[in-house]
LUMTOR-250989 format. One record per residue: x, y, z of N, C-alpha, C in turn; residue number from 0. Coordinates in steps of 0.001 Angstrom, whole numbers, plus 524288, in hexadecimal, padded with zeros to 5 digits. Each point is the difference from the previous one (the first is absolute). Layout:
N
{gufi {X,Y,Z},{X,Y,Z},{X,Y,Z},NUM} ...
This chain:
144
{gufi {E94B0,E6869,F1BB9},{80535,7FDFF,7FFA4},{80004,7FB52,7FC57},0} {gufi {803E8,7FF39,7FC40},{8013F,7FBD4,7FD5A},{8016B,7FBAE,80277},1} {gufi {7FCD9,7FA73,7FCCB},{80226,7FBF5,804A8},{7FE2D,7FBBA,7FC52},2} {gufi {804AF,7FC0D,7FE2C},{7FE3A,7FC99,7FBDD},{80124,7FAE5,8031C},3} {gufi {7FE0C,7FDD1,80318},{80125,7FBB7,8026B},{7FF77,7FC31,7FF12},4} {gufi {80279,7FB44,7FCAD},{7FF99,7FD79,7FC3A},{7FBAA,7FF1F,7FB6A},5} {gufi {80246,8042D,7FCA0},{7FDD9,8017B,7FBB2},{802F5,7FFE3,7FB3B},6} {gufi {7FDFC,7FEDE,7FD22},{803D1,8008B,7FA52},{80022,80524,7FD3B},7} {gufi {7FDD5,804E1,801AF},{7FE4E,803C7,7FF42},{8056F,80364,7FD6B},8} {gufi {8014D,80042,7F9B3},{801DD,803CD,7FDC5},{80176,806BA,801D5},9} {gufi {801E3,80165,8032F},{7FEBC,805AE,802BF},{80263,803EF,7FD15},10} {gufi {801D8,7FE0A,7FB22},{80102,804C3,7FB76},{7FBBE,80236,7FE0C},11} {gufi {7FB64,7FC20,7FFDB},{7FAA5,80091,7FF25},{7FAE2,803BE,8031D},12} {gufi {80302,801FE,804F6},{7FCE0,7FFC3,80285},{800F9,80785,80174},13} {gufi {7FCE9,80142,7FE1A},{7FFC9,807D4,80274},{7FEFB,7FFE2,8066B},14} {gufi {80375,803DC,802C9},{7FF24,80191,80471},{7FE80,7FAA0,80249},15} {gufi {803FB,7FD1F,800DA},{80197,7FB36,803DB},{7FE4B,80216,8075A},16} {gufi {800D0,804C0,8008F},{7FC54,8013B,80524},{7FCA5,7FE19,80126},17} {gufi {7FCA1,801C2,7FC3E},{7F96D,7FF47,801A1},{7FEA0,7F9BB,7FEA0},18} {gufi {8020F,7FCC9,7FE70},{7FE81,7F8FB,7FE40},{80300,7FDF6,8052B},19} {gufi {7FAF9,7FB61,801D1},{80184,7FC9F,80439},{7FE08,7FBBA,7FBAE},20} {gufi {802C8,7FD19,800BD},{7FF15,7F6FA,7FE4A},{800B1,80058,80650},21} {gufi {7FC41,7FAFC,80022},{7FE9E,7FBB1,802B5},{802FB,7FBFD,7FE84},22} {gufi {800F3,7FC6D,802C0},{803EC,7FB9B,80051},{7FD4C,7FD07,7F9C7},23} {gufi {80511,7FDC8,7FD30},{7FC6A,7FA5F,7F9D0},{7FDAC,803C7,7FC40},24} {gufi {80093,804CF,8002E},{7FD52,80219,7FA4C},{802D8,7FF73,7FCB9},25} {gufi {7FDF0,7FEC5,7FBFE},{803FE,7FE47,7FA57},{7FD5C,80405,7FB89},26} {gufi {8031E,802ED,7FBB0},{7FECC,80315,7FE28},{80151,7FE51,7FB93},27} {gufi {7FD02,7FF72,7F924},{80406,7FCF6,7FCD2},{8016F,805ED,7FEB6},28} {gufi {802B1,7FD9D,7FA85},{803E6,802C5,7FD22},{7FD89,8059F,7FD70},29} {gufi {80266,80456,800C6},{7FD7A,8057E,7FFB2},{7FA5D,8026E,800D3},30} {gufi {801DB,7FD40,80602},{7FBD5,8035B,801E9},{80008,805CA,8019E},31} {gufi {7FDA3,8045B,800A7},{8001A,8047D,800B1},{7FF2B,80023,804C9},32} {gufi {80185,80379,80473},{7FE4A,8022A,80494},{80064,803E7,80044},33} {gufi {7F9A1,80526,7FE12},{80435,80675,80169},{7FBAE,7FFC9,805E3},34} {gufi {804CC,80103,80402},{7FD55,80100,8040D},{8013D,8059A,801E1},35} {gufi {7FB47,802AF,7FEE0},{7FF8B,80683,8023F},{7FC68,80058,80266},36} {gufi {7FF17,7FC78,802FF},{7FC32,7FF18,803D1},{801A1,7FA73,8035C},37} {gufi {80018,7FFC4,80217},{8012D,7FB55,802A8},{7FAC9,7FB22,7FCF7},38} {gufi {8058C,7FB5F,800EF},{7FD94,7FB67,7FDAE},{8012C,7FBBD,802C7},39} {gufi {7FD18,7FC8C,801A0},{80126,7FCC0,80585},{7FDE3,7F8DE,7FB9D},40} {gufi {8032A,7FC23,7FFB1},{7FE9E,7FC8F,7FFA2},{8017A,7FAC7,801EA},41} {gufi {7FA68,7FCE0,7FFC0},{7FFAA,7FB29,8057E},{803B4,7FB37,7FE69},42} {gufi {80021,7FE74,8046E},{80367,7F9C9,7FFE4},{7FC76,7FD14,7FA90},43} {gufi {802FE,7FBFF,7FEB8},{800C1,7FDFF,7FC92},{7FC93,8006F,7FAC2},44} {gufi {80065,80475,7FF32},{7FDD1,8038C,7FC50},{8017A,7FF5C,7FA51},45} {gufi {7FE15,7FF73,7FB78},{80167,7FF3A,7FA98},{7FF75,80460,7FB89},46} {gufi {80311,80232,7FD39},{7FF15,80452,7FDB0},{80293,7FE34,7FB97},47} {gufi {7FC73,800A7,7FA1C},{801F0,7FC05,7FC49},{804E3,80450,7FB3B},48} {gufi {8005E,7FD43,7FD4F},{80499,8039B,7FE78},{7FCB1,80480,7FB18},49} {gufi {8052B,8059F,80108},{7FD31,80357,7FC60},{7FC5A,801AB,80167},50} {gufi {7FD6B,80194,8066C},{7FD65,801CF,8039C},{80128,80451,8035B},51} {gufi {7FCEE,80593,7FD52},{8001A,804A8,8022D},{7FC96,8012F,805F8},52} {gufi {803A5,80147,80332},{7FC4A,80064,805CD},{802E4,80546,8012F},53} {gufi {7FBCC,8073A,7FEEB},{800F5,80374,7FF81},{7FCB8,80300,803B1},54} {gufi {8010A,80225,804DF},{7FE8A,803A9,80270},{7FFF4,804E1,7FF0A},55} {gufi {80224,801B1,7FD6B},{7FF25,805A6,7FD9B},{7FD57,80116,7FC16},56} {gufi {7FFC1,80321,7FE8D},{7FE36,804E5,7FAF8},{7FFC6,80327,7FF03},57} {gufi {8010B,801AF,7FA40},{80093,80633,7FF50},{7FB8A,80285,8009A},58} {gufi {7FF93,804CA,80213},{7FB18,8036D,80049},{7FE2C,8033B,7FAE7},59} {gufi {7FD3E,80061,7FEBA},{7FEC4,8040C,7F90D},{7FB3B,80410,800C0},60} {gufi {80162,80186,80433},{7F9D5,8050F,80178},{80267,802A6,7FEE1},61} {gufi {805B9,80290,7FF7F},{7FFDC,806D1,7FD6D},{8030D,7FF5D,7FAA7},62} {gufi {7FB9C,80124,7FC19},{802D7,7FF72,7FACE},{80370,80414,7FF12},63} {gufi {80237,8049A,801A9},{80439,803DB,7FEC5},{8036F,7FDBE,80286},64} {gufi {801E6,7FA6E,80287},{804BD,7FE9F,801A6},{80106,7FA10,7FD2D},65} {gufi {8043B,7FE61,7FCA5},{80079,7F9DF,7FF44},{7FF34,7FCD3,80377},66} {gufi {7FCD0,7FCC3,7FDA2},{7FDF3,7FAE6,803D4},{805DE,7FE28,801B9},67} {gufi {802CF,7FFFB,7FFBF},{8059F,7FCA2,80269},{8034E,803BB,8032F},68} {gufi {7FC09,80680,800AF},{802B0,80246,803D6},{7FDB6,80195,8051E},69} {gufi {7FBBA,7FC17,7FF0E},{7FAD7,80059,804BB},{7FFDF,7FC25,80384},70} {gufi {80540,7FDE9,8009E},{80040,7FD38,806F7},{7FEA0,7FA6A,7FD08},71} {gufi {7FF72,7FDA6,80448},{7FBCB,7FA08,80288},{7FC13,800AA,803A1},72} {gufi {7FCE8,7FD46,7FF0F},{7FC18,7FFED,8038E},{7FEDF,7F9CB,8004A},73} {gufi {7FD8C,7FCEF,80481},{7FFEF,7FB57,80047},{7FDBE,7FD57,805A4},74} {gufi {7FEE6,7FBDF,7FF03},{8004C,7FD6F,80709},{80128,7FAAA,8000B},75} {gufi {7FFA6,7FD2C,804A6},{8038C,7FB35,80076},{7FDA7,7FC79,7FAD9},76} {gufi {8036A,7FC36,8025D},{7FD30,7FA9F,7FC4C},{800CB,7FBC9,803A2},77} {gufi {7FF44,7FCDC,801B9},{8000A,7FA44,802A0},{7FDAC,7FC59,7FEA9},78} {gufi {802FC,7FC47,80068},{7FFD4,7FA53,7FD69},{7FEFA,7FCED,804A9},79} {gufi {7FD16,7FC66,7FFC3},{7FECB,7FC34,80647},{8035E,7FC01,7FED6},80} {gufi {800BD,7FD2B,803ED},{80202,7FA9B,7FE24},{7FDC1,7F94E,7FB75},81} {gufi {803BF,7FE97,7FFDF},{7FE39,7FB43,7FD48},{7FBAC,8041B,7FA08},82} {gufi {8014E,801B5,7FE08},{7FE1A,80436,7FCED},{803B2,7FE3D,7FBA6},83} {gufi {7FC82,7FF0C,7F9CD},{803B1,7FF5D,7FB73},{7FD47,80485,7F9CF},84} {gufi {802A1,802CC,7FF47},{7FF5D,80238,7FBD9},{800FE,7FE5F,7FE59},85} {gufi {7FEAE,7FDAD,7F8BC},{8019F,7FEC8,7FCA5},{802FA,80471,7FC58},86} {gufi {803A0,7FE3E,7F9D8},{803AA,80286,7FFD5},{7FC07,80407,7FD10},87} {gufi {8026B,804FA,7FEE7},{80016,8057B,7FDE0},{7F9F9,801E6,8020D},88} {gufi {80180,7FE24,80605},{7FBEE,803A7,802A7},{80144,80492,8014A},89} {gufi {7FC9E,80466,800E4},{8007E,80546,80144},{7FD0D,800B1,8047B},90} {gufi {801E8,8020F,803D5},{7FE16,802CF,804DB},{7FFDD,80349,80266},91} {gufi {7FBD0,803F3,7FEFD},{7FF9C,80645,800BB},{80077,800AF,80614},92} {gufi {801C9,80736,800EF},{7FE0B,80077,8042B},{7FBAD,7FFA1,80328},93} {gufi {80077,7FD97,804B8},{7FBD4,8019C,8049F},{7FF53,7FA8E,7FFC9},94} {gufi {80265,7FADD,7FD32},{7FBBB,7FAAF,80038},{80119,7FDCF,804FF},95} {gufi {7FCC6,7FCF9,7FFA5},{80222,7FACF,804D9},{7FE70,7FCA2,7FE6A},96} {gufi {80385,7FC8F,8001D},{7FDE4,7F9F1,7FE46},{80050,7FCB5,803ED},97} {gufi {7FB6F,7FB33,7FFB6},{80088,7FEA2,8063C},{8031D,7FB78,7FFE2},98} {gufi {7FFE1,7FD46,803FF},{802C6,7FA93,801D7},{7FD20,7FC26,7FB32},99} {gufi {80451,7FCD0,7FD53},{7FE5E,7FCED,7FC8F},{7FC67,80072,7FAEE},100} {gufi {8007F,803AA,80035},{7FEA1,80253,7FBC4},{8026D,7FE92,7FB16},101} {gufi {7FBE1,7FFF9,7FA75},{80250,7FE24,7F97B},{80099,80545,7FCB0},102} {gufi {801BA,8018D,7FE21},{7FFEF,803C4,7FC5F},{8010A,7FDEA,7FA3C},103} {gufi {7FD09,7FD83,7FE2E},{801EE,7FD50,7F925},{80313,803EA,7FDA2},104} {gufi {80230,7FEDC,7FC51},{8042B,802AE,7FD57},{7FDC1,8034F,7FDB4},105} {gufi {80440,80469,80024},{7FEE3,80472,7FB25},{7FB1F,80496,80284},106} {gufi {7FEFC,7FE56,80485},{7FB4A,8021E,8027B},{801A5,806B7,801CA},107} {gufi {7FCBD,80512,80037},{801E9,8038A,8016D},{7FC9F,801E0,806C8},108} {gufi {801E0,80093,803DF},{7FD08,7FE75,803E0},{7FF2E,8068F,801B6},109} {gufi {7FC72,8021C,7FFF2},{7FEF4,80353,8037B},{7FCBA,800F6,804B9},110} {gufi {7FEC8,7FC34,8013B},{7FAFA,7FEE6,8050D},{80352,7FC86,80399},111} {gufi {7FCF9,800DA,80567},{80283,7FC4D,8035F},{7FE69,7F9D6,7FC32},112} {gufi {801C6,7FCA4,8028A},{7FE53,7FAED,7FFC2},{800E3,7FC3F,803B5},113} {gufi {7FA92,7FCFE,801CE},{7FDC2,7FDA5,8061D},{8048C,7FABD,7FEC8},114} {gufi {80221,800E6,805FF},{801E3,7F8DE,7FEBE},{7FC96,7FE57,7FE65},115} {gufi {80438,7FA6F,7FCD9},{7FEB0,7FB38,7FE1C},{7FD8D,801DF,7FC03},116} {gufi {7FEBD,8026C,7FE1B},{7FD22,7FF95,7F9AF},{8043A,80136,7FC08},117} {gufi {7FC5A,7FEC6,7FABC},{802E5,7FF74,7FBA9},{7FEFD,803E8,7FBA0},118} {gufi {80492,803F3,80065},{7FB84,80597,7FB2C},{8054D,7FF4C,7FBCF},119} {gufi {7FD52,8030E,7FA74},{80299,7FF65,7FD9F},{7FE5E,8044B,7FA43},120} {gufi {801C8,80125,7FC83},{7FC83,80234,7FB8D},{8039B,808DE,80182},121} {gufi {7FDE8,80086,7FBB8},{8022E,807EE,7FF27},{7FB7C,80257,7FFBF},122} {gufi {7FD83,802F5,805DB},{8046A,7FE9C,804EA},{7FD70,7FBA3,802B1},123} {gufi {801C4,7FF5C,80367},{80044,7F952,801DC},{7F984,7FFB6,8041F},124} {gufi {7FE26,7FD09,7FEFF},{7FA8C,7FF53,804EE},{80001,7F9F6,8007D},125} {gufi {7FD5B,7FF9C,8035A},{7FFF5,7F9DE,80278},{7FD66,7FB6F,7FB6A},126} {gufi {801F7,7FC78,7FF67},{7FEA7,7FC20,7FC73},{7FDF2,7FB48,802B8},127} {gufi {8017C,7FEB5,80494},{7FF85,7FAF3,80237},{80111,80182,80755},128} {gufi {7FC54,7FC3D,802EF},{80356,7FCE3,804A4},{80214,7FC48,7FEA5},129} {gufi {80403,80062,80232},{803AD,7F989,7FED9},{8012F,7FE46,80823},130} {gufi {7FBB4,7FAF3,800B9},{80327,800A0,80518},{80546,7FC47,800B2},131} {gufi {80261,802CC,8040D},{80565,7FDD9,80191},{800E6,7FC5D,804DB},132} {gufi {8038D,7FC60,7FC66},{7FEED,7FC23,802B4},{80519,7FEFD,803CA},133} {gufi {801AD,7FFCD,80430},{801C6,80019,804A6},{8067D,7FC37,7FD7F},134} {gufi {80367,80295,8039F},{80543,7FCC0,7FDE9},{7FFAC,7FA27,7FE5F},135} {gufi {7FE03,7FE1A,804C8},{800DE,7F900,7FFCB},{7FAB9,7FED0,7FC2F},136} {gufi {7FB8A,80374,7FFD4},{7FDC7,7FD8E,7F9EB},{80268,7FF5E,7FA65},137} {gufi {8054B,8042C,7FF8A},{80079,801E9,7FB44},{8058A,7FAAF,80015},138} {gufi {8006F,7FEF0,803BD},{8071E,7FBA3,80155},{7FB66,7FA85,7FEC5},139} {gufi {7FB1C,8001B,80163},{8009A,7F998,7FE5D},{7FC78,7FF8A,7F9A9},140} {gufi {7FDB0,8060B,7FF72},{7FD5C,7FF19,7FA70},{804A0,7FE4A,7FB68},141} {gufi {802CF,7FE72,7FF87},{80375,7FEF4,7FC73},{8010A,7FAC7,8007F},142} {gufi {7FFAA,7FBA4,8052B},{80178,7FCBA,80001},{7FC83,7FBA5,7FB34},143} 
């Protein structure tokens, strides 16, 4: 079921609004893609940068006597954990999961799960870094 609960989320953008749940604070920038033909579930205060494809489906191409565009979808979920930020003109294939707090640097194409808290990035995307995270009230007084 569709459910944008304070979200800034474009839904002209978004294929088969069924299968996509937001979590409460996800912010989506400007043309982002959602084809959800598979269900796509993403976490509270979640970041998805702009010009970011998150695609559960795909076309199938095993019988060449039929056009590839008359051979269905095939696909599986995608989920996003919370506190989770893609950077912009990321791509996200079927089957991923990305975990809680998780980085995705820009431009990255993700086809593997990816463990909270780490930082992947690169075509296609593999882990570059731990970055650890540092707890609300660390991140409220590092600025003072």
């Amino acid at each position: 079921m569709f459910s944008k609960r304070r979200s800034n989320l474009d839904c002209r953008r978004v294929r088969r609004r069924t299968l996509l749940n937001l979590a409460e604070n996800v912010y989506c920038g400007r043309n982002v893609y959602i084809g959800a033909y598979q269900p796509i579930s993403i976490g509270q205060n979640s970041l998805i940068g702009a010009y970011s494809y998150l695609i559960s489906g795909n076309h199938p191409f095993s019988d060449i006597a039929v056009p590839i565009r008359l051979q269905g979808y095939e696909g599986s979920p995608i989920t996003i954990g919370s506190d989770a930020w893609l950077g912009c003109q990321v791509v996200v294939l079927p089957g991923v999961t990305i975990g809680d707090g998780a980085v995705i640097a820009a431009g990255a194409v993700v086809n593997k799960n990816v463990p909270a808290y780490e930082v992947w990035g690169g075509v296609p995307a593999k882990k570059s870094a731990i970055e650890e995270k540092f707890e609300f009230e660390d991140w409220f007084y590092f600025n003072c």
